[in-house]
VOGU-3710 file (C-alpha; in Angstrom, 3 decimals, decimal comma):
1> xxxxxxxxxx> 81,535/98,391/101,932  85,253/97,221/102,483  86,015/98,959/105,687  82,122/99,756/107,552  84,286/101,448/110,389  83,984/104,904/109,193  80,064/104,076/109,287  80,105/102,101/112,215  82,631/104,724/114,214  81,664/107,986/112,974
11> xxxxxxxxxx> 77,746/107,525/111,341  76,630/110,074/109,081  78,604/112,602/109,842  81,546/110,488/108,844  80,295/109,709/105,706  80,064/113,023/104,734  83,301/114,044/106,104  84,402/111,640/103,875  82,111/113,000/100,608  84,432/115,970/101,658
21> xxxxxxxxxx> 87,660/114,798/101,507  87,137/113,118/98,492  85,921/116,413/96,984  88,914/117,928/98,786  91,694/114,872/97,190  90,084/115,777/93,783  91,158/119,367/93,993  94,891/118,564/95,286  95,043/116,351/92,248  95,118/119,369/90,128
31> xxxxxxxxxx> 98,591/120,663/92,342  101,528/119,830/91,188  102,635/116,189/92,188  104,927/117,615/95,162  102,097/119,448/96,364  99,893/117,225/96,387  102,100/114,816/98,157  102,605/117,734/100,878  98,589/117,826/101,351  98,081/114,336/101,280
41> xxxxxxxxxx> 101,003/113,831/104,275  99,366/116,820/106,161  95,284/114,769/105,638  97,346/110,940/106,771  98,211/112,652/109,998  94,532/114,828/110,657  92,946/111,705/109,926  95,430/109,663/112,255  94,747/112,028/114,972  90,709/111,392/114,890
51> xxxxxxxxxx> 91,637/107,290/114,508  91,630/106,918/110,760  94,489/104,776/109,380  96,091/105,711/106,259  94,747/102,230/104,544  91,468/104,076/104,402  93,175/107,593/102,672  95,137/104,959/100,642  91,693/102,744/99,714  90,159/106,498/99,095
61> xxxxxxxxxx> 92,698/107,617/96,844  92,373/104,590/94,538  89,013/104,540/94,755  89,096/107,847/93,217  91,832/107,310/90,676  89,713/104,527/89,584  86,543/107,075/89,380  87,958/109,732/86,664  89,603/107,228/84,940  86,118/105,376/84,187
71> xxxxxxxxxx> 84,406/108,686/84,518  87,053/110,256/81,887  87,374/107,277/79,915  91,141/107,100/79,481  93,497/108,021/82,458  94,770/111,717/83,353  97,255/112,825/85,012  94,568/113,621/88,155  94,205/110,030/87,831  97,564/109,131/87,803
81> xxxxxxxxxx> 98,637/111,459/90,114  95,303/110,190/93,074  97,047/107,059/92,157  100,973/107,522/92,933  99,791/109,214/95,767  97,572/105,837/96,811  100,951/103,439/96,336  102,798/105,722/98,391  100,942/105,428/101,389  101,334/101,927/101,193
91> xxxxxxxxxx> 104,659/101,060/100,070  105,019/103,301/103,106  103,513/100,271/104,976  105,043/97,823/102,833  108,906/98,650/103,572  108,173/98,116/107,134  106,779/94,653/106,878  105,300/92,425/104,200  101,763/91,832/102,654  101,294/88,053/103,496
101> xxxxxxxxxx> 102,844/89,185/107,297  100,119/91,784/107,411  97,704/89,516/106,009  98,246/86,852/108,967  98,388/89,114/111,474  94,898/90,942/110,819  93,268/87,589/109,954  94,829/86,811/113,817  92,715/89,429/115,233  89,878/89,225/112,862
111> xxxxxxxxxx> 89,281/85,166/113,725  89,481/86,182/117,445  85,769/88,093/117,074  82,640/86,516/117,201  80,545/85,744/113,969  78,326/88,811/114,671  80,983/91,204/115,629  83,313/89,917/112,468  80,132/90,650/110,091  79,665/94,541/111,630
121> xxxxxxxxxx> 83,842/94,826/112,448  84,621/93,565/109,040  88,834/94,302/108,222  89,079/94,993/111,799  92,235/93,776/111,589  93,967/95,236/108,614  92,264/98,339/110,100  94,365/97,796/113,164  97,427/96,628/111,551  98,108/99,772/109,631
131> xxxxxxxxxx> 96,946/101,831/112,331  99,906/100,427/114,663  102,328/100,626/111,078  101,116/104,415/110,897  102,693/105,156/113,904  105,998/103,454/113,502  105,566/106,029/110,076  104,563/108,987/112,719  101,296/109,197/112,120  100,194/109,123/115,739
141> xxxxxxxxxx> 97,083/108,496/117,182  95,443/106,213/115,105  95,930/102,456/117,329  95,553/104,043/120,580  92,125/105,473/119,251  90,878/102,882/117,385  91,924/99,958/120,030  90,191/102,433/123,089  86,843/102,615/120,475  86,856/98,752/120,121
151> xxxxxxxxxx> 87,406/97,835/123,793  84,603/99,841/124,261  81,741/98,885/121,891  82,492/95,270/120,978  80,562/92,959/122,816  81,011/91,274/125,844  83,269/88,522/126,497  85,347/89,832/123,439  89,142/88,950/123,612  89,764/92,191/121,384
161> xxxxxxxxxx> 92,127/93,055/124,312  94,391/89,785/124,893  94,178/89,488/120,683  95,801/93,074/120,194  98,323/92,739/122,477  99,397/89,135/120,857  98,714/91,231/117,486  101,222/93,987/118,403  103,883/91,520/119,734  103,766/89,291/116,604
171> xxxxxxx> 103,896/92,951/114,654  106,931/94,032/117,007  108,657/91,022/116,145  107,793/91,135/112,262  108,957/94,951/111,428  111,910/95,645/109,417  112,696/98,643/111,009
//
């Protein structure tokens, strides 16, 4: 699993949430691409709200495009459109600041975990990292509830807290806004 936090955060009940969504995403993919776009804005900022970042609806998307295209064996425009939809999100991300910028920044607050906690928090970081670019896109909620949920269930003597506020200055300095 790329990002266990839905898993870790949410359990079962988050895994099917997500079974739903995805069954959900396939049906928008059938809109037209403008309405799709409309449903996929209105699911970034649900999912913000209950601490998802959008790299997860992004990841999700793909994932999916991916699917029917192997599933269909040629692309489609459900394909293409789960797709478009996908690079949106994060060219969203990427106008703000750049891939290899992300890329140090998350491996920052990834290195700062212990082995144990880096093994069961795996892409903390990134996870954290788009979060705090989601809301400089106004999708709110997202940081505040995933860096409360971490403070609280990563083990002791963590520096999660001294890491993200290093993480969000280094972030606050980096943006192209």
């Amino acid at each position: 699993m790329l990002f266990p936090y839905i898993h870790k955060r949410f359990g079962d009940r988050g895994s099917k949430f997500s079974n739903s969504d995805s069954a959900w995403l396939l049906e928008v993919s059938h809109m037209t691409f403008e309405a799709a776009h409309k449903e996929v804005r209105w699911l970034a900022q649900v999912l913000a709200g209950r601490g998802i970042p959008t790299i997860l609806l992004s990841h999700q998307l793909k994932t999916l495009s991916n699917l029917l295209e192997v599933h269909l064996n040629r692309e489609s425009t459900q394909s293409e459109t789960l797709f478009k939809l996908s690079e949106i999100l994060s060219n969203d991300q990427n106008r703000l600041i750049s891939p290899s910028k992300v890329q140090i920044i998350a491996q920052i607050i990834d290195d700062s975990l212990s082995p144990r906690n880096l093994r069961e928090y795996r892409n903390i970081g990134h996870l954290l990292v788009s979060a705090w670019l989601d809301e400089k896109n106004g999708y709110t909620s997202a940081f505040k509830s995933i860096t409360v949920w971490l403070e609280q269930n990563l083990k002791p003597n963590s520096k999660i807290k001294e890491t993200i506020k290093l993480a969000v200055k280094e972030l606050e300095a980096s943006v192209n806004c």
